[in-house]
PAMAR-564888 format. One record per residue (C-alpha): chain; x, y, z. Coordinates in nm, 4 decimals. Layout:
N
A/X/Y/Z
...
// end
This chain:
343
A/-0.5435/-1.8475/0.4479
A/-0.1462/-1.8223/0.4316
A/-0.1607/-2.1287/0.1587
A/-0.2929/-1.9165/-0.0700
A/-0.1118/-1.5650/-0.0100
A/-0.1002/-1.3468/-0.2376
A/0.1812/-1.1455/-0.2910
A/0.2427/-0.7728/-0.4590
A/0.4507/-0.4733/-0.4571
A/0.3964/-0.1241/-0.3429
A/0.6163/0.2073/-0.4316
A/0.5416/0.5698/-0.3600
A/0.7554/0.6905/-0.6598
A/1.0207/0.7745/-0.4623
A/1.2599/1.0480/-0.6454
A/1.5458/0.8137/-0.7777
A/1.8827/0.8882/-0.8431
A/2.1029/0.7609/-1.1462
A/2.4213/0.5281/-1.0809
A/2.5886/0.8231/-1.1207
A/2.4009/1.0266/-0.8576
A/2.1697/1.2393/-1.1139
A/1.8332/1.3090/-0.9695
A/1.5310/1.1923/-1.1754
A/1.2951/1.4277/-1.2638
A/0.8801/1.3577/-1.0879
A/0.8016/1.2836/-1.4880
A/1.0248/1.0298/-1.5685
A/0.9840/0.8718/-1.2374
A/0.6417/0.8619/-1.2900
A/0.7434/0.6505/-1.6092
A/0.9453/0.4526/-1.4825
A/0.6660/0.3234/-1.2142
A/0.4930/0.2244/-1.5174
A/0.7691/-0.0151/-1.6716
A/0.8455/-0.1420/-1.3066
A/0.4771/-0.2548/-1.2762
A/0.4839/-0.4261/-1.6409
A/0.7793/-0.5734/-1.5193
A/0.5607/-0.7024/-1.2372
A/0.3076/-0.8253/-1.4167
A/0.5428/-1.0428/-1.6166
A/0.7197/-1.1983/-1.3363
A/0.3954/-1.3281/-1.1443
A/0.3440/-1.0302/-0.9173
A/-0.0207/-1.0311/-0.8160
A/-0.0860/-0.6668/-0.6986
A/0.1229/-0.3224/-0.7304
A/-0.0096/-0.0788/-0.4892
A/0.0798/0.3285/-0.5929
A/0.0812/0.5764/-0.2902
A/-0.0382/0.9279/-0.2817
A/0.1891/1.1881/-0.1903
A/0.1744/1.5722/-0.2363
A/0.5361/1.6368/-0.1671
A/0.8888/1.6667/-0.3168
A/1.0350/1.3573/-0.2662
A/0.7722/1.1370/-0.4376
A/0.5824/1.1950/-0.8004
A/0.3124/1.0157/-0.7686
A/0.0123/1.2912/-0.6714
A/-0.2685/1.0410/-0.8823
A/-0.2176/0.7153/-0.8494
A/-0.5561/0.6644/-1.0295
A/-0.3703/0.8029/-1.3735
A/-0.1033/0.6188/-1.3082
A/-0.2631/0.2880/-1.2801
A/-0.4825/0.3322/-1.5833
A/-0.1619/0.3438/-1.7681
A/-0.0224/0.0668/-1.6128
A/-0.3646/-0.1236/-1.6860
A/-0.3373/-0.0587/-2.0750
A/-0.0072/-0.2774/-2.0868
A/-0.0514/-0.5734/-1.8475
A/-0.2937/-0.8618/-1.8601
A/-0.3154/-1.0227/-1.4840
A/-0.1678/-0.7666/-1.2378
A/-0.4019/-0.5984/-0.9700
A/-0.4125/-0.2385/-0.9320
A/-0.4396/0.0262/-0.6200
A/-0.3573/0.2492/-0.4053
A/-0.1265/0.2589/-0.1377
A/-0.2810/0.4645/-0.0173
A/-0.6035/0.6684/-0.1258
A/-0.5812/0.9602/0.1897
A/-0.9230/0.9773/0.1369
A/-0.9986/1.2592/0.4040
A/-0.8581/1.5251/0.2064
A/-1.0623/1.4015/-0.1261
A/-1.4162/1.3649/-0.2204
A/-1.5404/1.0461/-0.1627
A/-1.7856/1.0175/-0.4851
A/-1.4912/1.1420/-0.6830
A/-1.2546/0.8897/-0.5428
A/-1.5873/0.5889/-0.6094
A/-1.5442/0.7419/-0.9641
A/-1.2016/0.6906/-1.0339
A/-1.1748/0.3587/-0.8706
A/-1.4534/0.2473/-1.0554
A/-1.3370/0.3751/-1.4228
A/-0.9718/0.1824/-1.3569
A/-1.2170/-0.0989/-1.2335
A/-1.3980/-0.0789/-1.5985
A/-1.0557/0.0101/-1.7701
A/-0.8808/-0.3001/-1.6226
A/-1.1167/-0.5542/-1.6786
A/-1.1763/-0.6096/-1.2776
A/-0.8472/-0.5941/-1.1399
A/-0.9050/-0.2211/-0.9906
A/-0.8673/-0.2021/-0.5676
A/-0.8587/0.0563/-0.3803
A/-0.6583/0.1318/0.0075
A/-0.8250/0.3762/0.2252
A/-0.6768/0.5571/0.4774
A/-0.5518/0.8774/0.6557
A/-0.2097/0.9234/0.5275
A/0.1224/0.9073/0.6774
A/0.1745/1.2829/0.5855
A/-0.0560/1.5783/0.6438
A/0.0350/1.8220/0.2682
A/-0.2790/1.7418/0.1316
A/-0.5001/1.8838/0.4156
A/-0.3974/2.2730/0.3490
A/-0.3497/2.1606/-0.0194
A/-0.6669/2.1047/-0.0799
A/-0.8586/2.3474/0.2088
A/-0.9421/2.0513/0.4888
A/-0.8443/2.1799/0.8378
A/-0.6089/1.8971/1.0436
A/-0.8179/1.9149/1.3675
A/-1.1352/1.7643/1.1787
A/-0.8845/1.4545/1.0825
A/-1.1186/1.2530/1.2319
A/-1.4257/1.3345/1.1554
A/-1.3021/1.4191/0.7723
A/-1.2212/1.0294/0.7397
A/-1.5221/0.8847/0.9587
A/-1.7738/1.0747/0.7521
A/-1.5936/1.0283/0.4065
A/-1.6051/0.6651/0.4479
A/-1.9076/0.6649/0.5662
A/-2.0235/0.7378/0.1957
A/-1.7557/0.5386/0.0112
A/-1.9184/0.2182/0.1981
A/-2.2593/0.3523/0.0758
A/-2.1442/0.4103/-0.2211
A/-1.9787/0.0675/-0.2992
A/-2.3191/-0.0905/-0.1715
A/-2.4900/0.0049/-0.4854
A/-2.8043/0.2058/-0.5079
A/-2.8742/0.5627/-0.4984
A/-2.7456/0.7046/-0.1568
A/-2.8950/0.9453/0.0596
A/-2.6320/1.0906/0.3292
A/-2.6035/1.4045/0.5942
A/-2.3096/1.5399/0.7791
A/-2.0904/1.8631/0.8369
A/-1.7957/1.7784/0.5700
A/-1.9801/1.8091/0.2415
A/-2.2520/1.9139/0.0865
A/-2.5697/1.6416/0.1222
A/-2.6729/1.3707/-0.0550
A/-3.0419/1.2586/-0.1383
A/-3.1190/0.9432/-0.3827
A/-2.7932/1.0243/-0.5569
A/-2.6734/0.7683/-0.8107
A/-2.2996/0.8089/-0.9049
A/-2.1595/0.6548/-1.2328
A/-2.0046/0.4452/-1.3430
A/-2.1163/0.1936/-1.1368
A/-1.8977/-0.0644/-1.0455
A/-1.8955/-0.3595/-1.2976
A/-1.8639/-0.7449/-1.1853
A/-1.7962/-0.8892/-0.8373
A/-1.7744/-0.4954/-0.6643
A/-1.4619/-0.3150/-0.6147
A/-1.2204/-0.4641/-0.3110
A/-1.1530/-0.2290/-0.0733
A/-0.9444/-0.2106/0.1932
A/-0.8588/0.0103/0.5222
A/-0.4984/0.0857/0.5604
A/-0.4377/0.1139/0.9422
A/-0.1041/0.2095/1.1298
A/-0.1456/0.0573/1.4596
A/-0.4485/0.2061/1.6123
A/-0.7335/0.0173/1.7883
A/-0.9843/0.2341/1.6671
A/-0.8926/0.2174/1.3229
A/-0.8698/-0.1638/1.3360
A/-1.2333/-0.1539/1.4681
A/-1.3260/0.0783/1.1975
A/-1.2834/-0.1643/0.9127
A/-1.4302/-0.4728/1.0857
A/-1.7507/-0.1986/1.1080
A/-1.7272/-0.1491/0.7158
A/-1.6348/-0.4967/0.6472
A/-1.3411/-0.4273/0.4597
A/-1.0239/-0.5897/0.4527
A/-0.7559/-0.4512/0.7068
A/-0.4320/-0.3779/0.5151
A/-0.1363/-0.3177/0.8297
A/0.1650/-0.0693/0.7866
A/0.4464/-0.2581/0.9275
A/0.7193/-0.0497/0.9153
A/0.9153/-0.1234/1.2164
A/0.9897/-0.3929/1.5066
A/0.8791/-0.7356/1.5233
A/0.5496/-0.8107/1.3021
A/0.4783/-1.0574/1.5879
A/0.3680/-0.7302/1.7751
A/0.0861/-0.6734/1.5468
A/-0.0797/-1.0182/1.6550
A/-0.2951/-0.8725/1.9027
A/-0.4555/-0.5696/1.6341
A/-0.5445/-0.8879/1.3960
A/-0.7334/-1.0984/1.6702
A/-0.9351/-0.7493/1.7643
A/-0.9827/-0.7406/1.3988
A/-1.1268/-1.0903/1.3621
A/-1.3414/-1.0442/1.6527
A/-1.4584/-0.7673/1.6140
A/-1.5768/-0.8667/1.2644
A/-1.7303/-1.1915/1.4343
A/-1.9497/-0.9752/1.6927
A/-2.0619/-0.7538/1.3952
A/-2.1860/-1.0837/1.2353
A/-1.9269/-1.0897/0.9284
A/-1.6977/-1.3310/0.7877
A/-1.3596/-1.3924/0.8386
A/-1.2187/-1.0995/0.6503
A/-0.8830/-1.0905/0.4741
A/-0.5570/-0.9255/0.6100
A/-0.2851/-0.7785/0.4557
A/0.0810/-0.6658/0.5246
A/0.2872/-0.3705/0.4022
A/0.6735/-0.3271/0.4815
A/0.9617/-0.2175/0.3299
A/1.1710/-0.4668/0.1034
A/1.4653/-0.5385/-0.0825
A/1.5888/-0.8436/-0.2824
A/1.9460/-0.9127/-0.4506
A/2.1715/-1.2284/-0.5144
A/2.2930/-1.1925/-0.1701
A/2.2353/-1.0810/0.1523
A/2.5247/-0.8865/0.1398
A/2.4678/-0.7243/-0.1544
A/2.0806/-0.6610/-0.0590
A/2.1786/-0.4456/0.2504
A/2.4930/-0.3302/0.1135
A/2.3416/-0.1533/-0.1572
A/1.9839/-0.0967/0.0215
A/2.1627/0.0335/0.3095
A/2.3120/0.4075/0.1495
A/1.9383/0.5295/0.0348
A/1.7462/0.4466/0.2824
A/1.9514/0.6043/0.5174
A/1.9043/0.8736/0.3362
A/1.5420/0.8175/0.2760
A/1.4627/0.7692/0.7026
A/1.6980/1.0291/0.7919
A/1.4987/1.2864/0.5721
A/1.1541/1.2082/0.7260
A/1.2512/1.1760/1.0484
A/1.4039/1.4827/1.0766
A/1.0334/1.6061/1.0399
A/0.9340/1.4072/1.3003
A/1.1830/1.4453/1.5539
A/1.3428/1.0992/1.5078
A/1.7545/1.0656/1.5559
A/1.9857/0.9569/1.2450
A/1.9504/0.6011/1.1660
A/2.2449/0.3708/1.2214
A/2.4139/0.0797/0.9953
A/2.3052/-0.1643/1.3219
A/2.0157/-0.0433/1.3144
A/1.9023/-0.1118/0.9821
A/2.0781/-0.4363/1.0301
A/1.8826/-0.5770/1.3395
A/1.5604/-0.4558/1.1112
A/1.6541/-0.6711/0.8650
A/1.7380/-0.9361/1.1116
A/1.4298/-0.9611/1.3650
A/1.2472/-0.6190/1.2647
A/0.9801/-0.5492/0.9504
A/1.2631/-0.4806/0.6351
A/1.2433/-0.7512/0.4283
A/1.5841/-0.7601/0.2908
A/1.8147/-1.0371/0.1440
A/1.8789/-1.3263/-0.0974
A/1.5524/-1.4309/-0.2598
A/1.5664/-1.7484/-0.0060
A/1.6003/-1.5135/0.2997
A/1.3269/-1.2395/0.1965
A/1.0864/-1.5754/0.1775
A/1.1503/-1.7360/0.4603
A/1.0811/-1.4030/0.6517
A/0.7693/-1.3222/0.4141
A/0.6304/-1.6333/0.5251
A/0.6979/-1.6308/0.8700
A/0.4993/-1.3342/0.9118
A/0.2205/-1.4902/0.6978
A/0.2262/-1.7466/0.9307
A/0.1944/-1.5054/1.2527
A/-0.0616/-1.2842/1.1422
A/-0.2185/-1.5573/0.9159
A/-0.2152/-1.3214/0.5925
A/-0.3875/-1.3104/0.2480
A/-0.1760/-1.0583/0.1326
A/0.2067/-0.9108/0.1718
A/0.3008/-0.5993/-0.0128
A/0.6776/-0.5309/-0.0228
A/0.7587/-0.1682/-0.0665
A/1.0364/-0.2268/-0.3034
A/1.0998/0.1566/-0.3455
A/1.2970/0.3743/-0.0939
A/1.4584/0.6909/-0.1787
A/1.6946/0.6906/-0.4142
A/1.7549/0.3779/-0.5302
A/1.7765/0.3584/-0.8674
A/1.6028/0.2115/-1.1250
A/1.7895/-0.0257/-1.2663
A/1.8638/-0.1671/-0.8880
A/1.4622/-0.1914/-0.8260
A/1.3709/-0.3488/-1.1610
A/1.6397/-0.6268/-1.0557
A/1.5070/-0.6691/-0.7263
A/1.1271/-0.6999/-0.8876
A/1.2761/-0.9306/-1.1038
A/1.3708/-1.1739/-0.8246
A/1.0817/-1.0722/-0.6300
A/0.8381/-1.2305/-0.8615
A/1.0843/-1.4948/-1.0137
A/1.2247/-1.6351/-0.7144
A/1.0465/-1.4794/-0.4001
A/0.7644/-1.5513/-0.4728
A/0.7170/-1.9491/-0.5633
A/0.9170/-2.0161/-0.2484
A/0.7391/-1.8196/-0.0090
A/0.4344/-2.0541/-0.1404
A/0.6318/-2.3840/-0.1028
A/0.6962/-2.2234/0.2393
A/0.3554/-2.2122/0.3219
A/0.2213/-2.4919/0.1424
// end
């Protein structure tokens, strides 16, 4: 599976700053995700994954709208979510959009499920947090219907019923890939092998190696349910530059910034410079020369035996200019020797 990895980018549309230290506003941040991705697309990136976020310190609230942009101006990149926090959306409106960038893009539409890392869009949009649960259990429940074809008849306590509903437009071609975005939780690892969908894994600290045992429940858990060997995918953060020196040296000031901010929401202490240094040694940051983020992209393809690895690229605010050069390498250099790597 490794021998044929593919390999993207994911950004949340983090707020950037200019060189100078100006803030961006959400709008031209928003832009500016679209010329990164056509970047992408022109350096051999295969996917570019948009997150949803309903707070300050990202734009991007739709990826959907952003992606049908970034469709209209490139020819071979894939497009999704990263992710679709589908338990504070409707399900059939979700199918909807998914399907439309689907039709819009020629095929190359995907879409990530999953909970969400943050919890703004449950009073946002009127979904109490103690039915977290049951919100994304039943929610998917219909998605997988949905993406079965058919009219779909469905019952539950989240939404109104359905009864030999047909929902348009319908997906065109091969079906729409969809995948489960998981943190680290057994349950939700079991989840997608019941779904049959591809497990994407948020890395996002300490050795990937640790993940090893979620993939194997994965793979047999999909082998008791009587499916194939389904594809798995990574997520982590990421940074490339000429050196490592320069990657961490300039990396090092906004994410700082970036952890410090969250985790002062969730109770974590300040991050330190050797901290963020034995990450990028032995941990799940991906940052370096293009030689050393490739050698640790396939190491980990090797460990968890990957079809995919998504590098966040974005974090904070670093600027523009900073992550259009580190796409740039990404896909230029990153990528064709992370496949020589593994061939």
């Amino acid at each position: 599976m490794t021998n044929s990895l593919e390999l993207g980018l994911d950004t949340f549309g983090d707020i950037t700053s200019t060189a100078e230290g100006v803030v961006l506003s959400h709008a031209r941040v928003i832009r500016n995700v679209v010329e990164e991705a056509v970047l992408a697309d022109e350096v051999g990136v295969d996917f570019i994954g948009v997150g949803e976020h309903h707070r300050a310190d990202f734009a991007v609230s739709s990826p959907e709208m952003v992606l049908a942009t970034i469709a209209g101006r490139t020819k071979r990149l894939r497009l999704g979510s990263a992710v679709t926090v589908l338990s504070s959306d409707d399900p059939v409106r979700v199918f909807q959009r998914f399907s439309t960038l689907n039709a819009l893009s020629s095929g190359r539409a995907e879409v990530i499920l999953g909970r969400g890392s943050f919890t703004e869009s449950f009073p946002l949009f009127g979904y109490a947090l103690d039915k977290y649960e049951t919100l994304f259990e039943e929610k998917l429940e219909i998605f997988a219907a949905l993406l079965a074809g058919g009219p779909i008849t469905w019952r539950g306590t989240t939404r109104a019923a359905l009864k030999d509903q047909r929902v348009y437009p319908p997906i065109e071609g091969e079906g729409l890939k969809s995948w489960i975005g998981v943190g680290g939780s057994p349950d939700s690892v079991i989840r997608a092998a019941k779904y049959a969908m591809p497990l994407m894994l948020a890395i996002i600290g300490g050795d990937p190696a640790r993940f090893k045992p979620l993939v194997d429940l994965y793979h047999r858990a999909s082998e008791q349910l009587g499916e194939a060997r389904l594809p798995v995918g990574v997520h982590s953060h990421g940074y490339v530059a000429d050196s490592d020196e320069k990657a961490r040296d300039e990396l090092w000031p906004d994410y700082k910034r970036m952890r410090d901010r969250i985790g002062a929401e969730r109770g974590w202490p300040p991050s330190g410079r050797a901290d963020f240094d034995r990450e990028a040694d032995q941990g799940s940051l991906y940052v370096g020369s293009p030689e050393t983020v490739a050698r640790k992209i396939a190491a980990t393809a090797r460990q968890l035996g990957l079809a995919r690895f998504d590098m966040k690229y974005s974090a904070g605010g670093l600027s523009h200019e900073r992550m259009m050069r580190s796409i740039d390498l990404y896909g230029r250099k990153v990528i064709p020797m992370a496949r020589d790597m593994l061939a």
